[in-house]
Phi, psi and omega in degrees: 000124187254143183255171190202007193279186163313136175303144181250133168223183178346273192337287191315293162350292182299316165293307172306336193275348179252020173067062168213003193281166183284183181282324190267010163269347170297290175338298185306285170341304169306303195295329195245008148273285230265018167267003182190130173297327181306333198259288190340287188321322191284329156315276167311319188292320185267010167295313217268327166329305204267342171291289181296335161271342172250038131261327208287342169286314192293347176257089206300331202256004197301140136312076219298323196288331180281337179277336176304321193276345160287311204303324196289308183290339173268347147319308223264016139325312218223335187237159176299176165277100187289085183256180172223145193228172184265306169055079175037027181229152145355125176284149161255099134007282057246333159335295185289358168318303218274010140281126198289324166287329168313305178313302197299311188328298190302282187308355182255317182311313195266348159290340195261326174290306185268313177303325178295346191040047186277002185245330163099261222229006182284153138012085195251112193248128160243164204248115168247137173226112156268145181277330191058244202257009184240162148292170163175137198241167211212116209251121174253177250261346151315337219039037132305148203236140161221136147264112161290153174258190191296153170050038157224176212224134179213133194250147182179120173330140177295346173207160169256074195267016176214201266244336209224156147247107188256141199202134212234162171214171168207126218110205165250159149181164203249126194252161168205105183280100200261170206261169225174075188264058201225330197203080183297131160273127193218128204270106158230119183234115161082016202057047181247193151201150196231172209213059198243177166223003160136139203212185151220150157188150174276167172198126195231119169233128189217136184091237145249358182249147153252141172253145168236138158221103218263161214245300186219159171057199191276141128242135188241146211232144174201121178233115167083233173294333195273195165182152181195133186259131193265144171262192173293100190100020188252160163200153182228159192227130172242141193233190176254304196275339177217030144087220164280130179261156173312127169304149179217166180234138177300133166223111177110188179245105185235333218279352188223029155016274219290345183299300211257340176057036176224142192246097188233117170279135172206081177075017181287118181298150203288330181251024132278332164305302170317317188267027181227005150269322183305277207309303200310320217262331212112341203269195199235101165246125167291163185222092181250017164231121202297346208276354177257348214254039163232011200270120202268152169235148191253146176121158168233148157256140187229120164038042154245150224278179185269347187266294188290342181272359141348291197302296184309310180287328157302314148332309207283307158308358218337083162244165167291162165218119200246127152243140188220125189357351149216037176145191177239130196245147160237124193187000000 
């Protein structure tokens, strides 16, 4: 029996397991457990995971060191032994659980690990890194190189021992892949998957939206049934309400700041540029003449301050720069 119905991911799952799915997305679910023992298995497995986390939520008072070694014996009925080690980070806990993005992250990693069986029956040491309040890169066991940006959190096996290299996130961060087309390397955020097999590109989820932006090489980006492969100076964006979106093309490097502390403009419209200073600086700059905010610029700013690249957009544009009690206008 082949199923043919909606596609199913995470997102759907969790709403059925919590009584919220409508009847004909429940209907679908049902039609797409009995169509294969493989969709059962895959089933029960991602039940008893999201079952065992929200005890492990709902019990403000637990025993972190006691809840592990239960949540590990009841894995290891149906999944490998799942341990988490630090390598100079943080042990992972069911404490780090009980952040709600945080939560799902983890539960999705070892539902994504151990139902797929790239490990058969071996040892799974996961590696957890928070960036907090900094950037910071991080070389994994591939020698891929990743940079985080502030706030984000990236989970990845202690060794890359089955068929992929898989690795899960939340934020941003700037990938440098090396390549391996023998062992793909693949992301999964925010209910995307990104596909490479060595690259360089960025990747930002924040919300409901993800960004993809690839630097060098292929990257292939796939969310639910679609998919689509990005070249070099290309980006795609997936939202939650209309999904995978038209690729489009980048002009200049704005996208990875925090990584290169370089602002590279190329025929860059002025009001992308604005909106990649709110982010970097915090600040609030407005555009209040519709008639400049496509006006493109050419240059990089390298580690200059918000008043000289200000200095720079004024000049080059000879517009005003206004500051005032809520902000800054330009016009």
């Amino acid at each position: 029996m082949s199923y043919t119905g909606m596609p199913i991911d995470d997102d759907l799952l969790v709403k059925y397991l919590v009584g919220e799915a409508t009847p004909a997305e429940a209907e679908a679910i049902q039609n797409w457990i009995v169509a294969s023992p493989a969709n059962r298995q895959e089933f029960d497995n991602f039940k008893l995971i999201w079952d065992e986390s929200q005890h492990i939520a709902s019990t403000k008072a637990l025993d972190e060191d006691a809840a592990y070694l239960r949540l590990q014996k009841r894995l290891n009925n149906t999944t490998p032994n799942v341990e988490a080690r630090s390598a100079q980070v943080r042990k992972m806990k069911p404490s780090w659980w009980l952040g709600i993005a945080a939560s799902l992250l983890l539960i999705c990693t070892v539902a994504w690990l151990t139902i797929s069986h790239y490990y058969d029956n071996r040892a799974i040491a996961f590696v957890k890194i928070d960036s907090e309040a900094k950037t910071r890169m991080q070389t994994l066991p591939d020698g891929s190189v990743v940079t985080l940006n502030s706030h984000s959190t990236l989970i990845y096996p202690e060794k890359f021992t089955g068929t992929i290299r898989p690795v899960t996130m939340l934020g941003e961060a700037f990938f440098k892949v090396t390549p391996d087309k023998t062992k793909p390397f693949i992301i999964k955020v925010n209910g995307v998957t990104v596909r490479v097999v060595g690259t360089s590109f960025n990747v930002k989820s924040r919300d409901d939206k993800t960004q993809v932006i690839v630097e060098t090489g292929i990257v292939n980006v796939s969310e639910k049934s679609k998919n689509v492969n990005l070249n070099p100076g290309e980006k795609v964006l997936v939202t939650k309400k209309d999904g995978l979106q038209a690729k489009e093309i980048i002009k200049g490097r704005l996208y990875n700041y925090y990584a290169t502390h370089e602002l590279v403009c190329d025929e860059t419209p002025l009001h992308e540029l604005v909106g990649s200073l709110n982010e970097i600086y915090g600040s609030h700059i407005v555009i209040g003449n519709k008639a400049i905010n496509n006006l493109p610029i050419t240059t990089v700013f390298k580690d200059q301050s918000l008043d000289e690249t200000l200095l720079v957009i004024s000049e080059t544009f000879k517009i005003k720069v206004e500051h005032g009690k809520k902000g800054i206008v330009l016009k």
